[in-house]
VOTI-322908 format. One line per field, with one value per residue (C-alpha): residue in one letter; y, z, x; residue number from 1. Coordinates in steps of 0.1 Angstrom, whole numbers, plus 5000, padded with zeros to 4 digits. Example, Ala and Ser with C-alpha at 12.3 -4.5 7.8 and 13.67 -1.06 7.14 Angstrom:
<rs>
vonu: c(a,s) $
Y: c(4955,4989) $
Z: c(5078,5071) $
X: c(5123,5137) $
zado: c(1,2) $
</rs>
This chain:
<rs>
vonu: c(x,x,x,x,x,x,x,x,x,x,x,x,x,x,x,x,x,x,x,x,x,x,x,x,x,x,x,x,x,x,x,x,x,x,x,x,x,x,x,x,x,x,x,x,x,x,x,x,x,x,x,x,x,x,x,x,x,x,x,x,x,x,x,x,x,x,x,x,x,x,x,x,x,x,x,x,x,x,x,x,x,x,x,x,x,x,x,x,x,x,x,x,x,x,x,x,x,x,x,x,x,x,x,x,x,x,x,x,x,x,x,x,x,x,x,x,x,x,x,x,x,x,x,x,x,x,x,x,x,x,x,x,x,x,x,x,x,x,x,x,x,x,x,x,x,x,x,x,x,x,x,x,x,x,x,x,x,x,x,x,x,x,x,x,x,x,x,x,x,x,x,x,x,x,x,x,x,x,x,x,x,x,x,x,x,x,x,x,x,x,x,x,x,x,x,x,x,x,x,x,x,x,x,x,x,x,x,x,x,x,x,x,x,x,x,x,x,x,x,x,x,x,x,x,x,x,x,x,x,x,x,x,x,x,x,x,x,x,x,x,x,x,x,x,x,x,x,x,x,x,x,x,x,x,x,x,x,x,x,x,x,x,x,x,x,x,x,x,x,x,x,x,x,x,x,x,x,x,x,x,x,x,x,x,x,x,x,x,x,x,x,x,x,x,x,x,x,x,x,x,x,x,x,x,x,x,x,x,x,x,x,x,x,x,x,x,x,x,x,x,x,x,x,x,x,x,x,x,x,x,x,x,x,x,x,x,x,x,x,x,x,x,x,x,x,x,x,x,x,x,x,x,x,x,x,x,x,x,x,x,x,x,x,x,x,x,x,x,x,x,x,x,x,x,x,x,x,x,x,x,x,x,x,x,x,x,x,x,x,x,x,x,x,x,x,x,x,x,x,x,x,x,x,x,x,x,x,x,x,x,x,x,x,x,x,x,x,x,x,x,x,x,x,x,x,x,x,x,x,x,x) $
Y: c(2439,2453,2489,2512,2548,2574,2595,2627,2646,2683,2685,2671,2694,2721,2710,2704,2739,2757,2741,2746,2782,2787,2770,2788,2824,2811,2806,2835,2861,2846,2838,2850,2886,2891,2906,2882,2871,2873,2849,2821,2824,2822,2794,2773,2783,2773,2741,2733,2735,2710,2686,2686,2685,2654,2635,2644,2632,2602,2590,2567,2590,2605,2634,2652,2636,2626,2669,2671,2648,2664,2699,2687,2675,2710,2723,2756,2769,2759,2769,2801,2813,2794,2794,2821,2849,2855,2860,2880,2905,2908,2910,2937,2959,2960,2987,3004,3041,3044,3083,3085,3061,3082,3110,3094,3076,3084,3073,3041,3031,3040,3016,2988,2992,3007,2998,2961,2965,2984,2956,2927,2946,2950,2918,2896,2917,2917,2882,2873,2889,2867,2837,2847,2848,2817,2798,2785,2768,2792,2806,2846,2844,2825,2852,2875,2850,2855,2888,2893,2867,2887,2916,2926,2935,2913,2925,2904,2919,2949,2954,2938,2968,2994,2978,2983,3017,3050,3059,3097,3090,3098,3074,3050,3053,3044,3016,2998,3007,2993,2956,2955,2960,2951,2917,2910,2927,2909,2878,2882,2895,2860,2841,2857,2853,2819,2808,2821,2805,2769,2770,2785,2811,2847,2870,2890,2928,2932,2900,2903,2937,2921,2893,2920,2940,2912,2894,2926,2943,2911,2907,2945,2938,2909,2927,2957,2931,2909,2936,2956,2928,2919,2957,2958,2926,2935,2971,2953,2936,2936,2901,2902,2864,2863,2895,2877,2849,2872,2887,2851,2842,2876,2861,2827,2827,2858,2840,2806,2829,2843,2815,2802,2831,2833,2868,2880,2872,2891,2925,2914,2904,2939,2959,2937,2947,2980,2987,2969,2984,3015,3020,2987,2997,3030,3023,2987,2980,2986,2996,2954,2944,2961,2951,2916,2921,2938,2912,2882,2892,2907,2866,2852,2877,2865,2832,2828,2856,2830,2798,2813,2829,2791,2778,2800,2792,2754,2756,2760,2724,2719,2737,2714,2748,2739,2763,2782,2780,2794,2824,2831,2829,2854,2879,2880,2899,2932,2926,2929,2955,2979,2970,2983,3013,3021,3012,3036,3065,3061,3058,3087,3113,3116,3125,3152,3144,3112,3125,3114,3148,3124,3132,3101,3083,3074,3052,3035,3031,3012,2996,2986,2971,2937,2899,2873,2840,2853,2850,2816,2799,2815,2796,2766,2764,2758,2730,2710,2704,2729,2761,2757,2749,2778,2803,2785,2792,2833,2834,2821,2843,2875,2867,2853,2882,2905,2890,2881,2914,2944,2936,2935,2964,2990,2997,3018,3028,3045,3059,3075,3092,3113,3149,3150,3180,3165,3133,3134,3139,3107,3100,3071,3040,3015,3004) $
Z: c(7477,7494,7482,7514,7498,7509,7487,7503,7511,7501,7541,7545,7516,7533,7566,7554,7542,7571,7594,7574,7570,7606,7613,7588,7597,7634,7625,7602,7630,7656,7638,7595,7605,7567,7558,7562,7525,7519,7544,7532,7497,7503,7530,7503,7469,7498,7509,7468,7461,7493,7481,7446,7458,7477,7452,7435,7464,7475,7445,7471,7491,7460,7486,7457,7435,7465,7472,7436,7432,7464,7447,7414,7437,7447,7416,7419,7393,7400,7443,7433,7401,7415,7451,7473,7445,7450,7487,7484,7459,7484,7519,7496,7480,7519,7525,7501,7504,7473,7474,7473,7445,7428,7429,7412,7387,7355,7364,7379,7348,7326,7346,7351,7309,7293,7313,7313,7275,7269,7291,7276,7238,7253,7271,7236,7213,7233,7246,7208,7202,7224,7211,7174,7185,7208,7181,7205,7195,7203,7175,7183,7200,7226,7232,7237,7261,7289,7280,7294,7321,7335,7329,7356,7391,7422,7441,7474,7472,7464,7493,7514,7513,7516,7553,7562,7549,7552,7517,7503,7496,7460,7455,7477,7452,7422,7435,7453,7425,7398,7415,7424,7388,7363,7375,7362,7329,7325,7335,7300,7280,7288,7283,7245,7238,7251,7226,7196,7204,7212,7180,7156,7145,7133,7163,7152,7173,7167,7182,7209,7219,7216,7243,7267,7262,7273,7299,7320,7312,7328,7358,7368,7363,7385,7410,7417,7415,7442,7460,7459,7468,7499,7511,7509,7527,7561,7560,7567,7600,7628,7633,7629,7622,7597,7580,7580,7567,7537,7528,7522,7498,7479,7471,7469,7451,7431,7415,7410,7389,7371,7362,7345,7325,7317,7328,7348,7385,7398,7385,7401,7436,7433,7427,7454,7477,7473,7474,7506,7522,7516,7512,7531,7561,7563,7562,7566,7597,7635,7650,7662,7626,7614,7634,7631,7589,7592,7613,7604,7566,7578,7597,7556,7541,7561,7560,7528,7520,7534,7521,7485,7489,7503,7478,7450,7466,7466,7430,7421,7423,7391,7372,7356,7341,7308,7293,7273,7304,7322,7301,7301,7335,7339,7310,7323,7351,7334,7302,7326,7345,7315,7304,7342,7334,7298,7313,7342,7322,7297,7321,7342,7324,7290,7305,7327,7350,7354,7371,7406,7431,7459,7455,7439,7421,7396,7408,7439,7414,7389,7414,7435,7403,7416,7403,7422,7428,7398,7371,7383,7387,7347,7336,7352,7331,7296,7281,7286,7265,7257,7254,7291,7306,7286,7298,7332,7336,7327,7350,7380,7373,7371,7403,7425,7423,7427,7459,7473,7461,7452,7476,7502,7497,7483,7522,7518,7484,7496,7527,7506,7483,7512,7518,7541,7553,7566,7584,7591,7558,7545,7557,7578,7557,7550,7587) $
X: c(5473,5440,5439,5445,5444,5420,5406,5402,5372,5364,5363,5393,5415,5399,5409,5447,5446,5433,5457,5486,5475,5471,5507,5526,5509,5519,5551,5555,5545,5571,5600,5601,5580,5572,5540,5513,5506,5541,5552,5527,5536,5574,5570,5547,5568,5602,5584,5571,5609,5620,5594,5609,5644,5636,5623,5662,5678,5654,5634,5616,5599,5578,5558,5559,5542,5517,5513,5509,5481,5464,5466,5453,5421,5418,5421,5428,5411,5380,5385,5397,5377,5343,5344,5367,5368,5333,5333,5370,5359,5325,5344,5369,5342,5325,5356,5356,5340,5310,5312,5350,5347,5328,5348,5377,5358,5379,5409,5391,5372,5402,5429,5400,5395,5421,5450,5438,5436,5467,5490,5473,5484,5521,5524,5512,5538,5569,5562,5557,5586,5606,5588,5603,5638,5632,5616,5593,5558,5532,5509,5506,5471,5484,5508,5483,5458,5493,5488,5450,5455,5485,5471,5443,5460,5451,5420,5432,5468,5461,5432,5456,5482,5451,5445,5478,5490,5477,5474,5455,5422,5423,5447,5429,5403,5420,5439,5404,5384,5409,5417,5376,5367,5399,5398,5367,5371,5404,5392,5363,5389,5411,5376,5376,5410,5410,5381,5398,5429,5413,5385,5419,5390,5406,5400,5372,5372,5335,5329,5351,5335,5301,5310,5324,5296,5274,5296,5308,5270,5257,5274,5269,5235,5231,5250,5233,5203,5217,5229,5195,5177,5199,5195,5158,5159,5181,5161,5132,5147,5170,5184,5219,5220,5196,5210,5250,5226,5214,5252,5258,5231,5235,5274,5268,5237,5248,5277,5260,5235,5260,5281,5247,5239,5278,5282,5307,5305,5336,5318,5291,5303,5322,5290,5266,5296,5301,5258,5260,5289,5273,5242,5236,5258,5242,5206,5200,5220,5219,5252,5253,5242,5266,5293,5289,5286,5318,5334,5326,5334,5369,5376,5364,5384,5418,5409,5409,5434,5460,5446,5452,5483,5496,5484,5501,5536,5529,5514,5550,5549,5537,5566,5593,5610,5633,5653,5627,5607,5632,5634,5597,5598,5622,5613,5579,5591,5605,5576,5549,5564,5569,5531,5519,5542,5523,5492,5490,5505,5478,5450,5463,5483,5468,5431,5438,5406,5423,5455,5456,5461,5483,5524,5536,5513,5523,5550,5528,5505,5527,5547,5512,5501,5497,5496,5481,5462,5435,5464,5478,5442,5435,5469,5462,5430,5448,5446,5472,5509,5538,5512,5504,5541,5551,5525,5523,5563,5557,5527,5542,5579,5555,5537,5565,5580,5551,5540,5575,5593,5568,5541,5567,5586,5553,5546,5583,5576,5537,5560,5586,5558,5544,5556,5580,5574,5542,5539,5504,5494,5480,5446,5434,5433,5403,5392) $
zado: c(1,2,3,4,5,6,7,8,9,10,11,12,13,14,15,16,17,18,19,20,21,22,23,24,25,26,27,28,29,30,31,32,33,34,35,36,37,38,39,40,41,42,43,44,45,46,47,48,49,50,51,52,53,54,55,56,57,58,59,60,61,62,63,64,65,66,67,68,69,70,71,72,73,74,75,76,77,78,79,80,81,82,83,84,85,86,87,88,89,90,91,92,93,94,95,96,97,98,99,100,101,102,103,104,105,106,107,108,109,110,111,112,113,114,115,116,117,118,119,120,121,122,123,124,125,126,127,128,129,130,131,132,133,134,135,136,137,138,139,140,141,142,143,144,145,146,147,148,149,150,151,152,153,154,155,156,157,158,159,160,161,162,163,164,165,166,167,168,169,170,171,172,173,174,175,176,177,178,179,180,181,182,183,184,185,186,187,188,189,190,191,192,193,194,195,196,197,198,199,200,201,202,203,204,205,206,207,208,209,210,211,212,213,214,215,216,217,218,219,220,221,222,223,224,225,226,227,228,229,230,231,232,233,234,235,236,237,238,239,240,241,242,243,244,245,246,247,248,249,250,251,252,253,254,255,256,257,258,259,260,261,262,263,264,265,266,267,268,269,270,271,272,273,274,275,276,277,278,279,280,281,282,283,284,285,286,287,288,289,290,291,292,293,294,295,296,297,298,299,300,301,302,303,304,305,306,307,308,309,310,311,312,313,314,315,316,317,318,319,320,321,322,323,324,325,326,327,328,329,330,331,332,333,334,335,336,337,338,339,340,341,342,343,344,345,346,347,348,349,350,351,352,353,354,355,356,357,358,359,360,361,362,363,364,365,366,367,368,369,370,371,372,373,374,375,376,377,378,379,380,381,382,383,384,385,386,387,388,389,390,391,392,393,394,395,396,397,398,399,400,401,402,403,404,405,406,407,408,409,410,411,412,413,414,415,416,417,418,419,420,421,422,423,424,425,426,427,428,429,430,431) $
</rs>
């Protein structure tokens, strides 16, 4: 028999994508009304699920072993962690007010270092706990590689909710500045974790330490580079083309940099960002420069804010959940929960210049605490055999419900923490 398959193009995944994005957010905003992100991760996890029931009820039809194979030619991991991070944390960090930042830089560094720290510590032990009474075949590092890949808050999610909700500026600050930067430092502590566990080496804190310091000093480094190098670049013109054109190569070419010196290019794109969506927008760009930066990186920003999120529901394709799977996925929920808890208390209550000033905090802080397509592209990346179904299982059980149930219910939660006795209390959010 002539072979007839096609193997698809990178044009033509990306196309599929697109136009199931734009089809589902269609149909989302007539008919479901969810929020946005929320919609196309419920209608991909809901349409994973049909495809795997049909295979159940007619074995013939295979589509999902035919959607499986087309999202292992994605490969997530590599679309999300090497392509459309880069240009997310980028189009995020434009927003995001420098000076502001500044002013609330304690509790940002703490919840981007220590609270990433703290909830990988807490994740690792109780999962390992769980693990002992299970039985299950993990050795403890791996315990504690869920623990760092779960543990950094989602930059897209979280920037997401800062859009929609007017939420005080000082709390604005902590939540931008913690998904912009933890990501990236949870991503290097996964990276070192991850080599440990995969060489069977003791985990050596020194060493560790060493790597961070390198990794995470690296990518700021290239950043501000990138970033400085874009602004002197669109200071010395007034083409808004051209200067689009130069936001471009600072990310692209930024990242591809980084990726070769292995340093971290999320703290880079984060850093390039916020330079020019300050300093940049104030004195490098014309009022039309300026709005066509803006613009253009809000259209990348939603664009690919729901080609991920579709894509994290119809990952769920790739879970054939036993029983201990099962569990994981479901512990997950209330182990990574109480980490978020421990984590923000530490970060913001036992420094007192770290205690946010906004009414209620604490709890839209822990409850805004995030987990998105970041921790589900950095599962998908273990090696393959029980480890990864077993971690694979947690991850997907911690974000499902962060995007399906926190995500959509911290708009009521940020409402509730504002003064009643003053409705126009909260400041304009992030235009």
């Amino acid at each position: 028999m002539p072979e007839t398959a096609h193997a698809l193009s990178p044009f033509d995944l990306a196309a599929m994508l697109v136009v199931a994005s734009a089809l589902l957010g269609w149909f989302n905003h007539h008919f479901i009304r969810l929020p946005h992100v929320v919609g196309l991760t419920a209608m991909g996890a809901v349409a994973a699920i049909g495809l795997l029931l049909s295979n159940i009820l007619l074995p013939g039809l295979t589509l999902d072993d035919t959607v499986s194979q087309l999202l292992a030619q994605m490969n997530f991991t590599e679309t999300l962690l090497q392509g459309m991070l880069s240009f997310l944390l980028f189009a995020g960090a434009l927003h995001v007010d420098l000076d502001r930042l500044k002013a609330d830089w304690v509790p940002v560094l703490l919840l981007s270092t220590v609270g990433v720290i703290v909830s990988t510590v807490i994740v690792g032990l109780l999962t390992w706990g769980l693990g002992l009474l299970r039985d299950l075949p993990l050795a403890p590092i791996w315990y504690f590689v869920f623990g760092a890949l779960i543990a950094p808050t989602d930059p897209v999610a979280v920037l997401g909710v800062l859009k929609e909700e007017k939420v005080d500026e000082s709390l604005q600050a902590s939540f931008a500045g913690e998904s912009l930067f933890n990501d990236g430092v949870g991503i290097v502590v996964f990276t070192i974790l991850l080599g440990a566990a995969l060489t069977g080496q003791d985990f050596s804190l020194g060493e560790g330490a060493r790597l961070f310091v390198m990794e995470a000093g690296g990518g700021l480094l290239i950043g501000l580079v990138a970033g400085y190098m874009g602004f002197r670049a669109m200071r010395s013109m007034d083409e808004y083309a051209l200067e689009v054109t130069i936001t471009l190569a600072v990310v692209m070419g930024g990242y591809a940099l980084c990726a070769a010196l292995h340093v971290s290019g999320p703290l880079a794109m984060a850093v390039a960002g916020l330079l020019i969506g300050n300093q940049g927008v104030t004195y490098a760009m014309s009022d039309v420069t300026r709005d066509y930066v803006i613009r253009f990186w809000e259209v990348v920003d939603e664009l690919l804010n729901s080609v991920l999120f579709l894509l994290i529901g119809l990952e769920m394709i790739v879970l054939v959940p036993g029983v201990d799977e099962s569990l994981l996925m479901l512990a997950a929920i209330p182990i990574t929960l109480l980490a978020r808890a421990a984590a923000v208390t530490l970060s913001t209550r036992v420094v007192p210049a770290a205690r946010p000033k906004a009414p209620g905090a604490w709890g839209v802080l822990w409850w805004g605490g995030l987990r998105g397509g970041i921790s589900i592209a950095l599962a998908l990346s273990l090696p393959e055999g029980p480890v990864r179904s077993l971690l694979l299982a947690a991850t997907f059980g911690a974000v499902l419900f962060s995007v399906l149930v926190q995500r959509a219910t911290l708009g009521r939660m940020i409402e509730r923490s504002r003064p009643p006795e003053d409705p126009a209390h909260a400041p304009e959010g992030l235009e």
